[in-house]
N, C-alpha and C positions, 0 to 999 in steps of 0.2 A: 504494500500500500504506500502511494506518496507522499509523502510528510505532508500538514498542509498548516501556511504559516499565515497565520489571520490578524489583515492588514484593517479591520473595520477599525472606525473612530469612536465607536461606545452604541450598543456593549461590546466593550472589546477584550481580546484576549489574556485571560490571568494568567498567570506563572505555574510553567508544568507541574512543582512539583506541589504546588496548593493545588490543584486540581485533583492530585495522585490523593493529596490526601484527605483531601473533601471527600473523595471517593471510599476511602478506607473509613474515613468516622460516620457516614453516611447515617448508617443504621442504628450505628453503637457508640458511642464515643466516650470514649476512657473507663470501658465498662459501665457503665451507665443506663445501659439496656434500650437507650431512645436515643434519638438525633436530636440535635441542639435545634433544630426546628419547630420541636414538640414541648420544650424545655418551658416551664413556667419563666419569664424575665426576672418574677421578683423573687426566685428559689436562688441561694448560694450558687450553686454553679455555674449560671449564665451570668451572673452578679461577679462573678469571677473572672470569669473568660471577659467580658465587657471592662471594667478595669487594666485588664492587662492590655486588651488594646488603647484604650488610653493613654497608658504608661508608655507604650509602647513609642505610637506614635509623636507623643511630647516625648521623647528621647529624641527621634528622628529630627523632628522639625526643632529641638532646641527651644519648644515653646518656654515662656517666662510664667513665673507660676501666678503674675495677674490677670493670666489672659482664662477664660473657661474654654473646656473642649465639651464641643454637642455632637451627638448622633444620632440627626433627624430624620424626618421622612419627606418626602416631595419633591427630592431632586434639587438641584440648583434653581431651577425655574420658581418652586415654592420663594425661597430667599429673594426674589428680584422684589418679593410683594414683602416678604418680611422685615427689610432692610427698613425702605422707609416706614411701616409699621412701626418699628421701632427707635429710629433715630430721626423722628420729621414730626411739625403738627402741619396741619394745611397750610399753612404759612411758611413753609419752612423754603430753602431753596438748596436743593441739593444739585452738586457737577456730576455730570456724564460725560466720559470721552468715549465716543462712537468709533469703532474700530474694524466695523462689520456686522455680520446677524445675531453674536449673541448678544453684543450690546445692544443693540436697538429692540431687539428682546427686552430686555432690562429697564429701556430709557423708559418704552412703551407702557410697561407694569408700573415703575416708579409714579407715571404722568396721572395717575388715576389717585393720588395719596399724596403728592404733593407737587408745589413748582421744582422745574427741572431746567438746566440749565446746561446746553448742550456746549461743554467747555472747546470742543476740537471733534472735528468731524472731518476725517480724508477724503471725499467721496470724488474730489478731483483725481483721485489717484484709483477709484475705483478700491479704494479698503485694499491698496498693496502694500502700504508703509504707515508708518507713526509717526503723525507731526511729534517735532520737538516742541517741548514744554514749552521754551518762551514763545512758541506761538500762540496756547492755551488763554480763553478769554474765561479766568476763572472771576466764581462769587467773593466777595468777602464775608467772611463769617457764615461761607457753606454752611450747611450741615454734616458736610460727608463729600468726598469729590470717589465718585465709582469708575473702576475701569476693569477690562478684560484683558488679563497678560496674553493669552493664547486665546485667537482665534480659532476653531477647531475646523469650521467649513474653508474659509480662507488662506489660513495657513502663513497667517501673521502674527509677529509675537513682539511683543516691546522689549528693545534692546537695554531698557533705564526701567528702574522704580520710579515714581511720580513723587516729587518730594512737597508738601503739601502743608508742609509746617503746622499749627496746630488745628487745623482741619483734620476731622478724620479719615483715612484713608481705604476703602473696602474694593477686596477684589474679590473675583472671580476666576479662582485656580482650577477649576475642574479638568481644563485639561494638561495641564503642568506641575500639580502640586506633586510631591517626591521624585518627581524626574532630578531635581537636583537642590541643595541647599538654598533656604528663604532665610529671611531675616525677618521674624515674623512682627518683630517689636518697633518696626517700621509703620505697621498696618492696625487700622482699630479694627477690622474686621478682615477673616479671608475664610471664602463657603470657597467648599469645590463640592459636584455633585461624584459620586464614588466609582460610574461605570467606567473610565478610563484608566485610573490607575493607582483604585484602592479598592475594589471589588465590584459586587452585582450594583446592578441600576435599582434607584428606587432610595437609595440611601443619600444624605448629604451631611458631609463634615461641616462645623459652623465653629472657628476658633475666634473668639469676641473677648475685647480688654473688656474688664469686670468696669471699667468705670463708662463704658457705653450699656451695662444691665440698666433696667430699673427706671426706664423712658420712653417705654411702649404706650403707646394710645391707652385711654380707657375701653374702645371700643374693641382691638385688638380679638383677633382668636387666640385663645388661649395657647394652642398647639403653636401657633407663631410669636410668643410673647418668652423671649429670651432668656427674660428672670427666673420667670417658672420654669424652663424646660431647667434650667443651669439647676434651680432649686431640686428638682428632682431629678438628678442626675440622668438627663434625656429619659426619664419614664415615666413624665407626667401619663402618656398610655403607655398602649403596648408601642415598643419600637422594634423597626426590622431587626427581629432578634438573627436571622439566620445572615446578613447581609455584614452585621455587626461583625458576626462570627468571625466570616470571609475573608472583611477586611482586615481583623484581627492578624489572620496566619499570612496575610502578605505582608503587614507589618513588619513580622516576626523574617517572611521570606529577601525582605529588603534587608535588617538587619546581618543576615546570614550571607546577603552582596557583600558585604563591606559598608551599607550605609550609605548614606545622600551622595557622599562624594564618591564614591563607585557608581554608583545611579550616573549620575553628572559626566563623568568617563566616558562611561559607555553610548549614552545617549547623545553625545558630543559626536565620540567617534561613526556612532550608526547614520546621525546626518550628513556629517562630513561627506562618509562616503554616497551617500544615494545623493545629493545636492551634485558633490563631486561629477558622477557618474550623469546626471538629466545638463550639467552646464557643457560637457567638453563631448556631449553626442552631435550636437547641430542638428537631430531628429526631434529630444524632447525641452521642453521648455517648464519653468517655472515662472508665473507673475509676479514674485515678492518681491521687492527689494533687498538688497542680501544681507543689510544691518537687521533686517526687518523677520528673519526667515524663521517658520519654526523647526523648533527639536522636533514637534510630535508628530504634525501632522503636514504632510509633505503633496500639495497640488499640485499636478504637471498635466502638460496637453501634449500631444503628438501633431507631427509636423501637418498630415492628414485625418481632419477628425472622419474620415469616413475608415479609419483601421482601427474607432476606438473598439466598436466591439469582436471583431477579430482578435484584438491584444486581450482583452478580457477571456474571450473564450480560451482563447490557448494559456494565459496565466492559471486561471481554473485547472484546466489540464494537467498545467504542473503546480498541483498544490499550493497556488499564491491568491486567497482571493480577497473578496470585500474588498477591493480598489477601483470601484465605480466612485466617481466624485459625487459629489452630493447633488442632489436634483435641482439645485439653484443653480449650479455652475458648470453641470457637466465636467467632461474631461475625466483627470482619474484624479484619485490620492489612496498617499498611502500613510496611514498611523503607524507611528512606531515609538509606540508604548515604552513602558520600563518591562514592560514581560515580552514583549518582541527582540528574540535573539538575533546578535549580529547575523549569525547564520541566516537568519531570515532575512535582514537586506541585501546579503553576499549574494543570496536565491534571486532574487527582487533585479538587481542589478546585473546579474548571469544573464535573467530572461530576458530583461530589458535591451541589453546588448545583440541577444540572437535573434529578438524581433527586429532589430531593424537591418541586419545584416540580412534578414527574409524579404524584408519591405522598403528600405531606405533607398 
């Protein structure tokens, strides 16, 4: 059977050897007689396991111990409405820098809960690059200036952190967080939704300095009101207990890399080479600007888009798929995760070379 290395942007591929062992505890885990799926959340056990991913992760990320770590339900898309829920009244005027579709996702949500104030918007560039900050037509005395490190459909990633001085600063990591070391004490807030690369969909991490709790609307849904979830250590309800889990053992599977900075390594080196490999073909192309580019998720067009689905077909073929670009922009991409082995770009890049020496 052909290996086959899964190039999707979320939900995307975990790490073999959490898979192996999602597999083994499945049914039974640590003699236990049930899977952690069936587990009550407020029994010792899951109580346990859920801690240790915590720990785990603030080992990782070097979180500060004023900041709370949550683990919510609703995705990253929940959080575009819970932010200003929590840090806005209707009067409030919070910055958005527009970078592409997830942003405008965000700005969209925000505009329903308070004024918004669109600090930088590319769109002369078509979302390929990142104005520089001094171009930024920021509030004073924001509320919060929001932006998206990593574009996921576009395949844009800011080369700088936004310095923001005592505004506070909230992003959106879902598709960059643990790829490589953050400096989290920069930021009042950073949600990443988990299908990319801290586990199953459906989950989102929410790491918030303790002195933005406690300024939620009164209207607020509880499930979205930051205090309380922090107060009940993310189980004001039930929370994805089995998703928890997941991300728990890739946690555990990162630290057993060597950590952020082995993450950071690798992820470096894997775009290198596929960027490397789409710049010196003269067949495939990349839109980003190349301050601009990202680690994860990697857009490219062929010289003839009538070969896109031929290359598709025959990547399948050879075990390389989900490299259809996203329905807004056509073309291909390809994610490449912290669980995407180099092996899998070397794959990616092999093929990429023999189609065009079929078609070029």
């Amino acid at each position: 059977m052909t290996r086959v290395f899964n190039f999707s942007a979320g939900p995307a591929a975990l790490p073999q050897e959490v898979l192996e062992q999602l597999r083994d505890e499945m049914v039974d885990w640590h003699g236990q007689g049930m899977s952690v799926m069936e587990m009550s959340h407020r029994g010792k056990t899951f109580v346990g396991i859920a801690q240790q991913a915590e720990a785990d992760l603030r080992e990782l990320l070097a979180v500060p111990s004023n900041y709370k770590v949550l683990f919510l339900q609703g995705g990253a898309t929940a959080q575009f409405a819970a932010i200003p829920y929590n840090l806005t009244t209707s009067a409030s005027v919070a910055d958005y820098v527009n970078t592409g579709a997830w942003s405008k996702k965000a700005i969209g949500e925000a505009k329903r809960y308070c004024k918004v104030n669109v600090a930088a918007d590319p769109a002369a560039s078509n979302y390929t690059s990142v104005p520089a900050q001094s171009e930024w037509k920021l509030t004073p005395g924001a509320a919060y200036l929001h932006y998206t490190p990593n574009e996921t459909i576009g395949g844009v990633e800011f080369p700088f952190v936004p310095d923001t001085g005592d505004v506070p600063l909230v992003a959106d990591f879902s598709s960059t967080i643990l790829s490589r070391p953050i400096d989290i004490s920069r930021f009042g807030v950073v949600y990443a939704g988990a299908q990319k690369n801290i586990g199953p969909a459906g989950l989102v991490v929410v790491i918030v300095r303790e002195d933005l709790l406690g300024h939620a609307r009164p209207d607020v849904p509880t499930v979205f009101d930051w205090k309380a979830m922090a107060a009940d250590g993310s189980m004001l309800n039930t929370p994805a207990t089995y998703s928890w889990y997941v991300a728990g053992l890739v946690f555990q599977w990162i630290k057993r890399q060597g950590g952020l900075a082995a993450m950071e390594k690798l992820n470096r080196a894997k775009a290198e080479r596929l960027y490397g490999a789409i710049d010196s073909s003269g067949f495939y192309a990349n839109p980003v600007a190349k301050p601009c580019r990202s680690w994860m998720n990697v857009p490219f067009t062929l010289a003839n888009a009538d070969l896109d689905k031929p290359f598709l077909d025959g990547a399948k073929q050879a075990g390389l798929v989900t490299l259809e670009g996203h329905r807004s922009v056509g073309g291909m991409r390809a994610s490449i995760y912290n669980a995407m082995p180099l092996a899998g770009v070397e794959a990616l890049v092999q093929y990429m070379q023999e189609f065009q020496r079929r078609n070029g």
